[in-house]
C-alpha positions as CSV (number, residue, x, y, z in Angstrom):
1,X,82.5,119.1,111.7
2,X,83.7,116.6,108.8
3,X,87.2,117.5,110.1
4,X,86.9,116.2,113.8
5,X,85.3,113.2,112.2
6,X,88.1,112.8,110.4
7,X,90.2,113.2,112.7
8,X,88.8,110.3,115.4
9,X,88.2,107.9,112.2
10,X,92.0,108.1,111.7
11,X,93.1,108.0,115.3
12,X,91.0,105.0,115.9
13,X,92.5,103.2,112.7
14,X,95.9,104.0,114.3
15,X,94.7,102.8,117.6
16,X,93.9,99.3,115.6
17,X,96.8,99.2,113.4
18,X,99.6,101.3,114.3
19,X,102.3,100.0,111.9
20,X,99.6,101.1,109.2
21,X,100.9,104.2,107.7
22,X,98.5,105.6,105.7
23,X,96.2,106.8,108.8
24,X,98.8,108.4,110.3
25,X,99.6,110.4,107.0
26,X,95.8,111.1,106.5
27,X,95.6,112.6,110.4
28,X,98.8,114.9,109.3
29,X,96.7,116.1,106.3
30,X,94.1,117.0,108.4
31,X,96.0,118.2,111.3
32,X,97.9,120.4,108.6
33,X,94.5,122.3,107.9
34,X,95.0,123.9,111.0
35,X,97.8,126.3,111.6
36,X,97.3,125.8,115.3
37,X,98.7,122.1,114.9
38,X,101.3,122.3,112.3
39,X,103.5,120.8,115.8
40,X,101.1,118.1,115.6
41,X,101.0,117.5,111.7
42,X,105.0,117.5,111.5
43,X,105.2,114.8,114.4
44,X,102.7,112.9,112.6
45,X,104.0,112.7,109.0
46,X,107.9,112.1,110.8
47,X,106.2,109.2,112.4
48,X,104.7,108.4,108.9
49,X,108.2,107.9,107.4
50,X,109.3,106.1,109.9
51,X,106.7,103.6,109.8
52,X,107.5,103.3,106.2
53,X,110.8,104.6,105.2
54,X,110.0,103.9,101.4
55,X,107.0,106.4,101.1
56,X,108.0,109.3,99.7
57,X,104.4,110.2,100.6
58,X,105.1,111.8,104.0
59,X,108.5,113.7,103.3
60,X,106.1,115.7,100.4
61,X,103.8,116.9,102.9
62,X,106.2,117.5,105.6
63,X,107.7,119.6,102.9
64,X,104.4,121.6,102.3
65,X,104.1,122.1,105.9
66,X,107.4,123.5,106.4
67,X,107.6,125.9,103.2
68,X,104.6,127.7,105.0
69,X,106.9,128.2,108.1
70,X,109.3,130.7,105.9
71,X,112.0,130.5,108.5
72,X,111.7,126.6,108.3
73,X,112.5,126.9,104.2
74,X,115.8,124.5,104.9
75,X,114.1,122.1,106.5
76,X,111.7,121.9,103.8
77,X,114.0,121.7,101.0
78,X,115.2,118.3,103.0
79,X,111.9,117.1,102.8
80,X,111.6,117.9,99.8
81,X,114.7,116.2,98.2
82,X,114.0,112.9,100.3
83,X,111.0,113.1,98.6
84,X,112.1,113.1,95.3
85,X,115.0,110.4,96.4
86,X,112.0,107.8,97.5
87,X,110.1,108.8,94.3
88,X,112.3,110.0,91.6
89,X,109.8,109.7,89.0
90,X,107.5,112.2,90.8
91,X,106.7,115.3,89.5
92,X,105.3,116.7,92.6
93,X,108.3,117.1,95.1
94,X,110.1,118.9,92.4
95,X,107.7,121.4,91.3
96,X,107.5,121.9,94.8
97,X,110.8,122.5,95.4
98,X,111.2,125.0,91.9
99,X,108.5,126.6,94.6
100,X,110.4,126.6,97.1
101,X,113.8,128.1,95.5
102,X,112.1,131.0,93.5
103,X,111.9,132.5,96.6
104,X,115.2,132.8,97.1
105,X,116.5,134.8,94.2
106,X,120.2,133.4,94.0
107,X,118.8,130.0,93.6
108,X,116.3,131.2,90.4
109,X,118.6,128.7,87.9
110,X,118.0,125.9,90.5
111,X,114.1,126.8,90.8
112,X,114.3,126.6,86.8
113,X,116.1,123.5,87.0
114,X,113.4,122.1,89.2
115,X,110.9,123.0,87.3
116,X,112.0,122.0,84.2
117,X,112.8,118.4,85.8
118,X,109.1,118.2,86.8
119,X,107.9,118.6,83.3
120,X,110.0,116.5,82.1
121,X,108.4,113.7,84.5
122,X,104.7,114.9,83.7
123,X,104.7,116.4,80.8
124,X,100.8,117.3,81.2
125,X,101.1,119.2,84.0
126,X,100.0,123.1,83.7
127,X,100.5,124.2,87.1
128,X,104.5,123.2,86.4
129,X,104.5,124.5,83.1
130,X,103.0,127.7,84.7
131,X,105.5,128.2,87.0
132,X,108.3,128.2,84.7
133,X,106.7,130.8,82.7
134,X,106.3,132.8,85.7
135,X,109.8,132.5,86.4
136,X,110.6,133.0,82.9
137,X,108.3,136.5,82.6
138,X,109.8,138.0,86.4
139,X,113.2,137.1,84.4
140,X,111.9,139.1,80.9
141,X,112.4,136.4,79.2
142,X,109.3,136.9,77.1
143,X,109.8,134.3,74.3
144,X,111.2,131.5,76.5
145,X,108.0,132.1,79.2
146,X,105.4,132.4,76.2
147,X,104.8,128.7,75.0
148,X,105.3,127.5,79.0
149,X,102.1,129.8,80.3
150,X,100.5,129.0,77.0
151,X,100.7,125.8,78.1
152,X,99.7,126.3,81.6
153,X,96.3,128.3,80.5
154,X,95.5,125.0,78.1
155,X,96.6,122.6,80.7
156,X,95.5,123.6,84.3
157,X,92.1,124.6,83.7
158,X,91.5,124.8,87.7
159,X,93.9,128.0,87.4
160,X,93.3,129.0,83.9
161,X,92.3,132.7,84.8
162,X,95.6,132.7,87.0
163,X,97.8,131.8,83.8
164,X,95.9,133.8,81.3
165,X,96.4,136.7,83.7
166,X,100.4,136.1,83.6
167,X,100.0,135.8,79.5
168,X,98.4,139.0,79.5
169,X,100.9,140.5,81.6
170,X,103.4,138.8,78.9
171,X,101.7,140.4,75.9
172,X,101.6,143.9,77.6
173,X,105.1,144.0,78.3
174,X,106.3,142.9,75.1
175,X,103.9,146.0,73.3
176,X,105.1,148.3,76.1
């Protein structure tokens, strides 16, 4: 499988070059594929940062790794906030977070914040713009959530169906 090929190409460049980061993030990716491993993956992308404590790389996917663990949600939101420290200009690490935070509903206005902070940084990006108009329609707040899935069905064409969905769950709420 491509995977395990994967896999001994990167372990092999690690073998040769150990201080070289990027192998060891691109073993966590793969090692991440595989719920089995997630041990593995974490140990891999902690080892990342510390090779290179300026990436901001390896605290983003750490971050993805934990927010699948639901019980590991705090540790994620760490990783997810270094993240953004490392790379402030970043979009990723806080639509990730604004992920992250919906789930909890007391922190809605922080997921909003989030997300509003990565559209700010890219403001091309659907899949952000999506996901403030999802919080924005689970709020009712029709008009505000509107132009932001709107966006998000012109945008993200990979998810358009996804977004048109939530518009047409918009429009048949509003003629309810």
């Amino acid at each position: 499988e491509r995977g395990d090929e994967a896999e001994v190409a990167y372990r092999k460049a690690i073998e040769l070059a150990p201080a070289d980061s990027d192998p060891w993030n691109n073993l966590g990716n793969i090692l991440s594929k595989q719920p089995e491993r997630a041990d593995e993956a974490e140990a891999t992308y902690r080892k990342t940062a510390e090779i290179d404590p300026t990436d901001a790389t390896p605290w983003r996917n750490l971050g993805l790794l934990l927010a699948k663990q639901p019980e590991r949600g705090d540790e994620a939101e760490v990783a997810y906030r270094k993240a953004i420290e490392l790379a402030p200009t970043d979009y990723a690490p806080w639509n990730n977070l604004g992920l992250l935070l919906v789930e909890q509903p007391e922190r809605a206005d922080e997921a909003e914040a989030a997300y509003r902070k990565a559209i700010e940084l890219d403001p091309e990006n659907g899949t952000a713009h999506g996901n403030l108009g999802r919080l924005l329609l689970d709020r009712d707040d029709l008009e505000a959530a509107e132009p932001e899935l709107q966006r998000a069905v012109t945008l993200d064409t990979k998810n358009r169906h996804y977004w048109q969905a939530q518009l047409d769950k918009l429009h048949a709420r509003r003629s309810a």
